[in-house]
N, C-alpha and C positions, 0 to 999 in steps of 0.2 A: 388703348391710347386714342386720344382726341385725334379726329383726322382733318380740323378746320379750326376756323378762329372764327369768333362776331366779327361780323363784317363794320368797320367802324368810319367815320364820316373825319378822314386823315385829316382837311386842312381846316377842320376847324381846332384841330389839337393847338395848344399852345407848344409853340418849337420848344425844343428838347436843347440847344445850345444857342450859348448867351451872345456870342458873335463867330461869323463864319471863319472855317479854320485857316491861320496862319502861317506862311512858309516857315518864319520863326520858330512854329511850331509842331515840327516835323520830324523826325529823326529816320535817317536813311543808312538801312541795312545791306552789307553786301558781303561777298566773299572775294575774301582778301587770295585764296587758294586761284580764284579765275578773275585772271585778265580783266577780261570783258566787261567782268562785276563790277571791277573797283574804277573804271574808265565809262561806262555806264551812269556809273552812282553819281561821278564827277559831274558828268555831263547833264544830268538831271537837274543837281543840285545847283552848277549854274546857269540852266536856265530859269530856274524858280527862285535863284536869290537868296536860296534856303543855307545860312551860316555853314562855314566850313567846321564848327566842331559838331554842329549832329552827325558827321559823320561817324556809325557804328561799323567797327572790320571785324568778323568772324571768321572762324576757319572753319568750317563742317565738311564734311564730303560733298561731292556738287552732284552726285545721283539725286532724280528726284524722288527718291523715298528715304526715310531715315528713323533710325530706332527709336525707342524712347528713351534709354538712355543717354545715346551718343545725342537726342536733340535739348535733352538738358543739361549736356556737359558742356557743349557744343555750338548751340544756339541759344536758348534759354539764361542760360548762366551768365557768358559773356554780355546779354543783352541789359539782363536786370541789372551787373554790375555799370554796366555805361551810364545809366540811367540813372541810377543811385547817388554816382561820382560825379557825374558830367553837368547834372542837371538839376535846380533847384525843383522842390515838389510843385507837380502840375506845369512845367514848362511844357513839356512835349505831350501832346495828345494825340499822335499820329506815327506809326513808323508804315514805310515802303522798304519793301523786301524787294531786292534786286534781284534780275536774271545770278542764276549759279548758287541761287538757297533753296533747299531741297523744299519739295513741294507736299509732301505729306509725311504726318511719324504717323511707326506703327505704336500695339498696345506694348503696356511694360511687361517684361520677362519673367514668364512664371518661378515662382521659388521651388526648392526641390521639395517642398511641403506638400506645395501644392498641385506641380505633377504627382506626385502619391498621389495625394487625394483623386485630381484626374483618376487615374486610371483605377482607382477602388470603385469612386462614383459607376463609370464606365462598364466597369465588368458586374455592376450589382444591377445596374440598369439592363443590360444582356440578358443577365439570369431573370430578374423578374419582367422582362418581355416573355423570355421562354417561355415562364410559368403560365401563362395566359393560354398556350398553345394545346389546341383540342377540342374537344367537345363537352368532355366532365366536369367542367371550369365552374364552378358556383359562378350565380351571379352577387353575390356576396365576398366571396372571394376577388373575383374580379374590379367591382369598386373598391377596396382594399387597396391593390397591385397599381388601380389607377391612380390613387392617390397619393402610391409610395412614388408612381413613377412621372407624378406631376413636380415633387419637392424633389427629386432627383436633378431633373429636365432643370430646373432652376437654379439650382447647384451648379451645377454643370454648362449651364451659358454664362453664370460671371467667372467661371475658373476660366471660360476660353474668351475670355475679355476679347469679344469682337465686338462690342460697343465703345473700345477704349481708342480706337484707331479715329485718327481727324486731319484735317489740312494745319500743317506747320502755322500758316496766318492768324486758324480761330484759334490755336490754342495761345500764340501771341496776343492776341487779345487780353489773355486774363496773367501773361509773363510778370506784372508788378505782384499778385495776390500768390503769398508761400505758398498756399493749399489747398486743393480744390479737387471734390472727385473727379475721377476720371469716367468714369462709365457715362455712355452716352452724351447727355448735354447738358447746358444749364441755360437757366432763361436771361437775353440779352435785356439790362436795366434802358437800353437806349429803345428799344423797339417801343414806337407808337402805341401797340396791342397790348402791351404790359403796364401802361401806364397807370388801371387802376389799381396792380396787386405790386407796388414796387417795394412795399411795406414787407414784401412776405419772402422777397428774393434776395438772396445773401449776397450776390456781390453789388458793391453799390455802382453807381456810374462813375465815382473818383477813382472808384480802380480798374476799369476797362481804359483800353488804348484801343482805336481805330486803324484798321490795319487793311493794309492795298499792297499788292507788288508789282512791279513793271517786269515782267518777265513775259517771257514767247517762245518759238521756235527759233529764233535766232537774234543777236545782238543788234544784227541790220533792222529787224522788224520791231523790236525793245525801242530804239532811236525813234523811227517812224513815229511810233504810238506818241513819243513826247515830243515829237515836232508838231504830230499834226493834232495833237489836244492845244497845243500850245498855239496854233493858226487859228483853229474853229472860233476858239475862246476872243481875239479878235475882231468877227463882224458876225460872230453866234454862227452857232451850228447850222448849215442848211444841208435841206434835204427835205426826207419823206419820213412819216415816221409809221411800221407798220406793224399790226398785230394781231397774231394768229391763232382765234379760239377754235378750239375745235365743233363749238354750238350755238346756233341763237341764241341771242341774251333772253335768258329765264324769267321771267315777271316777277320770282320771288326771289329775296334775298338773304334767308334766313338759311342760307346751304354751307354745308363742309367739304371738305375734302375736293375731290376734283373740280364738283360745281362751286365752290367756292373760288377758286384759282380760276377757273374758266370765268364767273363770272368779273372777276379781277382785274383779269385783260381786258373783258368791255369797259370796264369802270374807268381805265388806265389810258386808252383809248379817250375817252370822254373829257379825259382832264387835259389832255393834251392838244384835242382838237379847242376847244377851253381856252385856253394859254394863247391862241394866235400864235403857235410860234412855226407851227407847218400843217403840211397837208396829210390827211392820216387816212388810214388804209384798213379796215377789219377785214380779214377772214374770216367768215364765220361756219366753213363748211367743214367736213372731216379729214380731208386732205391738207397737207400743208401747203404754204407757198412752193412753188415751182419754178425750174430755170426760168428767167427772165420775166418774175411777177416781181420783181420788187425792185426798179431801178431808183438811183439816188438814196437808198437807203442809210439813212441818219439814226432811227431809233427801232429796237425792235425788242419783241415779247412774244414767244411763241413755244409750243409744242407740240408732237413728243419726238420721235425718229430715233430711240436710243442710238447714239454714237455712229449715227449715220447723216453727217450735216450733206443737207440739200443746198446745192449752188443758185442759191434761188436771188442772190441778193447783188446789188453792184454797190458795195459799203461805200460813203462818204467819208472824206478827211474828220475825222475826230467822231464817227460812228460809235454808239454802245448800246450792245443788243446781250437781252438773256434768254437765252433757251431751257427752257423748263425740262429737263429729262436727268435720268441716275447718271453719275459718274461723268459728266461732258467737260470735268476738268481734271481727271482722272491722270495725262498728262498734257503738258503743252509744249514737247520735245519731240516726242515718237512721229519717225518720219510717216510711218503709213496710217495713223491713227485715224478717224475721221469724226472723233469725238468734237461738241461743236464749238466748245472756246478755241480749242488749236485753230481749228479751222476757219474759223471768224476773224482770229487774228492774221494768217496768212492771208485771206481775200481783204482785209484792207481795214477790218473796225478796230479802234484806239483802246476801248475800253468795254468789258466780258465778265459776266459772272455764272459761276459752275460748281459743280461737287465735285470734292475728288473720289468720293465713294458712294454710295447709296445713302442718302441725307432723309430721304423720307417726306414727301409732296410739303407737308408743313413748314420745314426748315428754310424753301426757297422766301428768299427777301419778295415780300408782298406787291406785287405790279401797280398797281393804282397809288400806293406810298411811294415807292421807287421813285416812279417818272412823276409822281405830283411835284416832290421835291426835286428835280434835277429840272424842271423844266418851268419851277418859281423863277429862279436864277441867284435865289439868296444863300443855299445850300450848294459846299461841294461834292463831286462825284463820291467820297468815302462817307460825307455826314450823309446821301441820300441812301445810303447803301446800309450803314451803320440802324437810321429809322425804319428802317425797311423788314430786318432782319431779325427770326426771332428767336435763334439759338444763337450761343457763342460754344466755345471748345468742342467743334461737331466740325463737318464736312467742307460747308462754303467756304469759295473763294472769289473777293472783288480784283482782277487784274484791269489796270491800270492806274492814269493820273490820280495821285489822292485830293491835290488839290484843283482837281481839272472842274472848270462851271462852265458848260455848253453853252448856258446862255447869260451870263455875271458879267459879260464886257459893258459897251455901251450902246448894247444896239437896244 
């Protein structure tokens, strides 16, 4: 598996959407089962102006984990029908998923086929490990056994479909298209980096929808985030904007995988000090920011601290910061968790992007696209999020405003 992308020169791309997204054009998700949801969704909706029939009501369980099939009966169903019925084609290019809609499905349930199979696979894989054991092993033999137990090994990771599990959002995304594998990902037609193979990718971009939820720790702090997106946008985002590579910027550019991403951040940095629109901040050492390196904090980009957020930051009114590390959106409920969207969002930032499972360095939305886009002011928070991003039906999750522009007022 490729572990990086060509490093690509974002703003000279010609934009990917023909005018920025409209309230009109939003449809807003909630659960009718909680309270909160559906008094939330209201409150959202007017203050964006956004028509009272996008409103979509679901009933799903409010855990945030949910099956695959209860999120098709459940979520999915109900959702494609609203959209069908409600809505002429291509009205809505956007829904928000409210606090009280589960946050991740898992994979679909094996058939009793294929537990057989399982456990046949399983017990032949045992046996021809055994055989391996010893000393009189040919080595003839043994190439043999390894290759029995290479096509085994293969078997045996799609029967236990752990590449099937994703954030309820991305697989929204693709909720208009009947049928799509499930195993791991597919490549997003929106993203920048795909732009030259869009020929070769099955789903087209009329059938992706942009999808953001306003969900948190709690209903109090859900409000907050659409107050203070809703102030920022106002007289523009102020603050600091900071970001934390773990290396000197490299001379070369031709990198994958982590030096790609690290070089990212400097690139991202560069755009932003660029823009005039604040004052910016690199890290460039191994450590990350620390209590009380980062006051005024307006934009961030950083890693790693698996699911250890560091208090390092005093968020601004309508802040949105992403931390690069597995699973930091894994929940955004669990009172002691210290994964760092939760945590981002209790200390005061509007808007957070995360995984809710191990997404794999590649899948995170591209830093230098990101903030290029969120900090032109012509793109909103979902369309920068949306260019940014290079998988759909996988992991990521963009929480907050879909229509939030930090800097689209008139400043």
């Amino acid at each position: 598996m490729k572990t990086g992308f060509i490093l690509l020169s974002f703003l000279l791309l010609i934009p990917s959407f023909a005018h920025a997204l409209q309230p009109s054009e939003v449809a807003v998700v909630c659960n009718s089962f909680v309270e909160e949801s559906t008094a939330l969704a209201e409150y959202y909706m007017k203050a964006r102006n956004i028509p009272s029939k996008n409103l979509i009501k679901i009933r799903p369980s409010q855990n945030e984990s949910i099956s695959r099939r209860d999120y098709e009966r459940d979520i999915a169903d109900p959702i494609r029908k609203a959209l069908e019925n409600k809505f002429s084609p291509g009205a809505i290019r956007a829904l928000v998923v409210i606090y009280g809609v589960p946050l991740r499905v898992g994979p679909p349930q094996r058939t009793d086929e294929e537990e057989e199979r399982l456990q046949q696979l399983t017990t032949r894989r045992d046996e021809l490990r055994a055989s391996l054991k010893g000393e009189d092993v040919s080595e003839k033999k043994r190439n043999a056994v390894e290759k029995q137990l290479k096509i085994i090994s293969n078997a045996l990771k799609d029967l236990s479909k752990k590449g099937y599990s994703a954030a309820v959002d991305s697989e929204l995304t693709l909720v208009r298209v009947e049928d799509y594998p499930l195993a791991d990902w597919l490549d997003n037609p929106f993203f920048l980096g795909n732009k030259d193979k869009l020929s070769s990718i099955p789903i087209g971009r009329e059938d992706v929808l942009m999808v953001s939820r306003l969900d948190g720790p709690s209903p109090a702090i859900v409000r907050r985030m659409i107050d203070d997106s809703l102030a920022a946008e106002k007289k523009g985002l102020q603050g600091r904007a900071y970001f934390d590579a773990r290396w000197k910027r490299p001379d070369r550019t031709d990198l994958k995988g982590t030096g790609f991403y690290d070089l990212s951040i400097h690139r991202a940095a560069d755009g932003v000090r660029k823009s005039g629109r604040m004052p910016v901040v690199v890290n460039d050492e191994d450590t990350l920011f620390q209590p009380g390196d980062a006051p005024e904090a307006a934009l961030y980009c950083g890693w790693y601290s698996l699911a250890r957020y560091v208090d390092a930051f005093e968020w601004q009114p309508g802040a949105v910061g992403i931390h690069i590390a597995s699973q930091e959106c894994q929940t955004l409920r669990a009172g002691s968790s210290r994964v760092w969207c939760k945590r981002m969002l209790e200390e005061g930032a509007a808007a957070v992007v995360g995984p809710v499972g191990e997404p794999y360095l590649q899948a995170f939305p591209v830093p230098e696209a990101f903030f290029s886009m969120l900090v032109d002011g012509y793109y909103t928070l979902v369309e920068s999020y949306m260019l940014s991003l290079p998988w759909l039906s996988w992991q990521m999750v963009l929480v907050g405003d879909p229509l939030y522009r930090p800097f689209g007022g008139g400043q």
